[in-house]
N, C-alpha and C positions, 0 to 999 in steps of 0.2 A: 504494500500500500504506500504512496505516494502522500508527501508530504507539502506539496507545493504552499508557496508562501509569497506576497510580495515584501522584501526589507528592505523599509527607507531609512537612507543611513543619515546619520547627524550631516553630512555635508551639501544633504542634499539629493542626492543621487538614488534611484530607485532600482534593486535587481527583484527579479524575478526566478526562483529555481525550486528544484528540492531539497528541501533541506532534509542529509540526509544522516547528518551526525548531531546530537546537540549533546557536547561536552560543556565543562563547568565556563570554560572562558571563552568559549568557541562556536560557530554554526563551522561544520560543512555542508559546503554549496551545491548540489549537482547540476548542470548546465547552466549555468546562471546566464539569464537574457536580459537586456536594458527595453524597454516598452518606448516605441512613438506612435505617438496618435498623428492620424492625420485625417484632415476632414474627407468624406466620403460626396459620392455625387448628388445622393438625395437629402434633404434637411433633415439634421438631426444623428445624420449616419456617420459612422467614424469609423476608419480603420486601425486595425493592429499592426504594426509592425515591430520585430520581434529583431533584436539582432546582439552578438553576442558580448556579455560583459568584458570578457578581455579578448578583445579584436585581434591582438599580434601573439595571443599565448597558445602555447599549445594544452593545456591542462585542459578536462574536462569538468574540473570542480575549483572551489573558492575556498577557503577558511574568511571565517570574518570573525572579528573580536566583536565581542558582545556591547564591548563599552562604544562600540562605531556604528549599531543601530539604536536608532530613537523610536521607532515603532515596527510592528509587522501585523499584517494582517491576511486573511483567506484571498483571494482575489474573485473577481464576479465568476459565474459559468461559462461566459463564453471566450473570458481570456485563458479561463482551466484548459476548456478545447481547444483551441490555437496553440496552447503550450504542449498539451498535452497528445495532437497529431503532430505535432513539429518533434518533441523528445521522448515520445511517451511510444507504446504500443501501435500508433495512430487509429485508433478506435477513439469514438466519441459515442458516450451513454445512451442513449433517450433519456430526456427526463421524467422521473419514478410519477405520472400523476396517476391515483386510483379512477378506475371509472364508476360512478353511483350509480344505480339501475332508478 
């Protein structure tokens, strides 16, 4: 199971990955991506683009010091899927709704 997160760090700067170690002073990162938005053709619609936190690295993961994020939280559903066809299995859920008779 998958961890994904987005951590905005004190400087500013937002990654997106799985987090897939959480030591006492530490995240590890698994793919970490930087998020732009950009406006889409219809009102209201925005795009993802997804590109990767260290551009000239070759590592597939990050350590981050805990004391260098100021917050994190779950990210909406349909950036999960975008991340989640880009790194993940590239299968994307349906989402669970019951049908009431």
């Amino acid at each position: 199971m998958s961890n994904v997160l987005m951590l905005c760090l004190i400087s500013g700067q937002e990654i997106l990955g799985d987090v897939i170690n959480d030591s006492d002073g530490t995240l590890t990162v698994k793919e970490p991506v930087m998020l732009q938005l950009s406006p889409g053709t219809k009102p209201g619609e925005v795009h993802i683009q997804m590109q990767p936190a260290l551009p000239l690295g070759t590592n597939k993961q990050i350590e981050l010091n805990k004391l260098a994020i100021a917050y994190a939280y779950t990210p909406a559903e349909p950036v999960l899927d975008k991340y989640n066809q880009t790194f993940g299995s590239g299968l994307v859920l349906p989402s669970s709704k019951l049908i009431q008779p």
